[in-house]
C-alpha positions in Angstrom: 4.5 40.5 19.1 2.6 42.0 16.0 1.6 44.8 14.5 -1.3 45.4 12.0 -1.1 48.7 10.0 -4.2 51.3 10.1 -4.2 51.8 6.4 -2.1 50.6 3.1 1.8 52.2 4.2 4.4 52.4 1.8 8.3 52.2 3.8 11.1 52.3 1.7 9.9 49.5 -1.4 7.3 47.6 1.1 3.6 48.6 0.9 1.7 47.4 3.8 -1.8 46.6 3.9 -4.3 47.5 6.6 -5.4 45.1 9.3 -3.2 42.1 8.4 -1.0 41.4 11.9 2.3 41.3 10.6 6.0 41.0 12.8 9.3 42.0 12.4 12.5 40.1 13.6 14.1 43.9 14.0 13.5 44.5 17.6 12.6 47.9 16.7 10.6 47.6 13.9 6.9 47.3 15.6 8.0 49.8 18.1 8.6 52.3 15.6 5.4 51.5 13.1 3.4 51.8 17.1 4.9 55.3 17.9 4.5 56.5 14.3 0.3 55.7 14.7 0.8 53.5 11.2 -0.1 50.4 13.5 -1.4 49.0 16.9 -0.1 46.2 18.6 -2.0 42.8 18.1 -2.3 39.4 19.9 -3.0 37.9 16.7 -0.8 35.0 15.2 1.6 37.1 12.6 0.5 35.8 8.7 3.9 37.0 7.8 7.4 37.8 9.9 9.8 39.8 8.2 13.2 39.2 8.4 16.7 41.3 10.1 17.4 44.0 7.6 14.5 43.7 5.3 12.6 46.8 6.8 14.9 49.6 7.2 14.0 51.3 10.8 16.3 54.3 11.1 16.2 55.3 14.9 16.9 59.1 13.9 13.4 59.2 12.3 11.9 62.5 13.8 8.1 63.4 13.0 7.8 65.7 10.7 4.1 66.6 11.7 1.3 66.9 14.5 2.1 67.8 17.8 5.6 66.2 18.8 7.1 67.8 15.1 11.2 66.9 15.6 10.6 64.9 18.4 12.2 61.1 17.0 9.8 58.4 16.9 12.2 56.0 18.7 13.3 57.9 21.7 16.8 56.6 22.9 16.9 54.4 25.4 18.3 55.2 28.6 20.6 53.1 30.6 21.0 53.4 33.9 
């Protein structure tokens, strides 16, 4: 899976650019960029994949605007 970002998205050091499908080997990285609306999921073939611990995702991210303010982007999974 991809991602491509809506517009340019600084995280941590990184800058993303807008509309350039991009993938993650953290399994929770396009997730999180999805939920955040900085990107949409994309069929496209990834231009670049970046690797385990290069983009910092920290599941305790909560939003900190708009309508689900303190709700966390990455809701827990439940096990059952």
């Amino acid at each position: 899976m991809a991602v491509k970002f809506h517009s340019p998205t600084l995280h941590g050091t990184i800058r993303f650019v807008p509309g350039v499908p991009l993938a993650f080997e953290d399994p929770d990285a396009e997730d999180y960029f999805e939920a955040a609306k900085f990107a949409d999921y994309t069929d496209e073939e990834p231009v670049m994949t970046y690797g385990l611990g290069e983009v910092d995702i920290d599941p305790e991210t909560v939003f900190g605007s708009g309508a689900n303010v303190g709700d966390l982007v990455l809701p827990p999974i439940v096990e059952g």
